[in-house]
Structures are given as C-alpha cells and as structure tokens.
C-alpha angles and dihedrals in degrees: 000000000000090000093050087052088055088048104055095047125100145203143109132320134235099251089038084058092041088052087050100058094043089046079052111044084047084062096055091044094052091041105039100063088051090060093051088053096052083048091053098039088047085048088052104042090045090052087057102045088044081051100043082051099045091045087049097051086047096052088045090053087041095057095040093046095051106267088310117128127222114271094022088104125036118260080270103063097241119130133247111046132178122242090262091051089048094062098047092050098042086061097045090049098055100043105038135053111280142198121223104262074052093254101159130241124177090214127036118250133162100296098036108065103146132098151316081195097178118048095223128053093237129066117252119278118259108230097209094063099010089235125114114195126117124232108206128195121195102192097061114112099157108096089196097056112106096162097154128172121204097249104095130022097239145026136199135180101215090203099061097019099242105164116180138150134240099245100179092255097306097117093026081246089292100119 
C-alpha cells in the first residue's frame, strides 16, 4: 500500500529542478547588467541637464550684472571674497533677488531687480555623489582647468565663469 502511495505522487525531479535554476541564474546574467547600464546612462543624462541649467543660470547672472559672475563679489556686493565667500554667495545670487553690484535681498524691491535665477534654494544634486554644494576658487584664471576633488558636487571659477561638476570620474570631470 505504501509503495502505491509513492507511486501515484507526483512532483519535480532532481535534474527538472537543477534545469530550472541554470535557466534562472542565465536570466539574471544576461538582465542585471542591463540594469547597471540604464543606472549609469540616467546618472549621466541627469548630470548634463543639472549642468546645462546651472550654465545657463550663470550666463544669464553674468550678462545682467555687467559681465560680472556670481560669486565674484560677496552677498554684499563688495568686491574681493574668499573661496569660502564665494560659495556662499554664489548660492545666495542665484537664488535670491539681487542688485546690480550683486548685494542680496530675500524679497525684490526697487534696487534689486535680478533673479532669483534657480527655483529652489539649493543647487541641484549631483548624481554621481548625491551632494549638491559648489566649491569656488577665485583665483582661478585658466578655462581649461577641471582639477576636482571628491569632496563637493560642483565647482565654479567665478573669474572665467567654468562651471562643472564632480562626476565621479564619468566625464573625466570634463562635463
């Protein structure tokens, strides 16, 4: 009676569950590293759209504020800033309201007509390293120069305008 019971079941082999999980893990070779690629190539394509926008927002500042770009002057319009004041007031000019020597104001009035150039208070996030804060340095007067280090997503050389992102070694810092 037992061995009729054994008979009469039914289910799956050894060797029909072993063709199953290679047919399997073939799938996942041949679909995962499609995947990776699709991440890469969104990263990419998002880096160049935040950097067309940013460029853009720093051409249109640089021909309002004769010929001067953001951050090459404090938040107060004065002239002469530090790296660090640079940043900052890179920030502040292209998303506040401005004057024309670039002194900031939170709200327009009658002097400070200019801007806000970006919608949101923050720089856009770098896809590569998910920050999205700028380095500047003033003293920079080389536009071919692109020498990054990994601790900030952009940087910006508020005396010839270079604005480029630190892709994480994508673009080769190019972009």
């Amino acid at each position: 009676m037992i061995k009729r019971l054994l008979k009469e079941q039914s289910g799956f082999t050894l060797i029909e569950m072993l063709i199953v999980v290679i047919l399997l893990g073939i799938l996942a070779m041949l679909i995962i590293p499609q995947i990776s690629v699709s991440t890469a190539d969104a990263n990419l394509n998002t880096l160049q759209s935040n950097l067309g926008s940013m460029r853009n927002a720093v051409e249109l500042y640089y021909h309002q504020h004769n010929q001067v770009y953001p951050g090459a002057r404090r938040n107060d319009g004065t002239v002469g800033p530090t790296d660090a004041e640079s940043a900052t007031a890179f920030l502040e000019q292209l998303t506040q309201y401005t004057d024309m020597n670039g002194d900031v104001a939170v709200t327009a009035d009658a002097t400070h007509i200019y801007g806000p150039y970006l919608k949101s208070t923050v720089l856009p996030t770098n896809p590569f390293n998910t920050q999205n804060d700028v380095k500047c340095n003033v003293a920079m007067a080389n536009i071919t120069d692109r020498t990054a280090d990994a601790s900030t997503a952009w940087f910006f050389h508020p005396t010839t305008g270079v604005f480029f992102a630190n892709d994480g070694g994508a673009g080769n810092n190019l972009l």
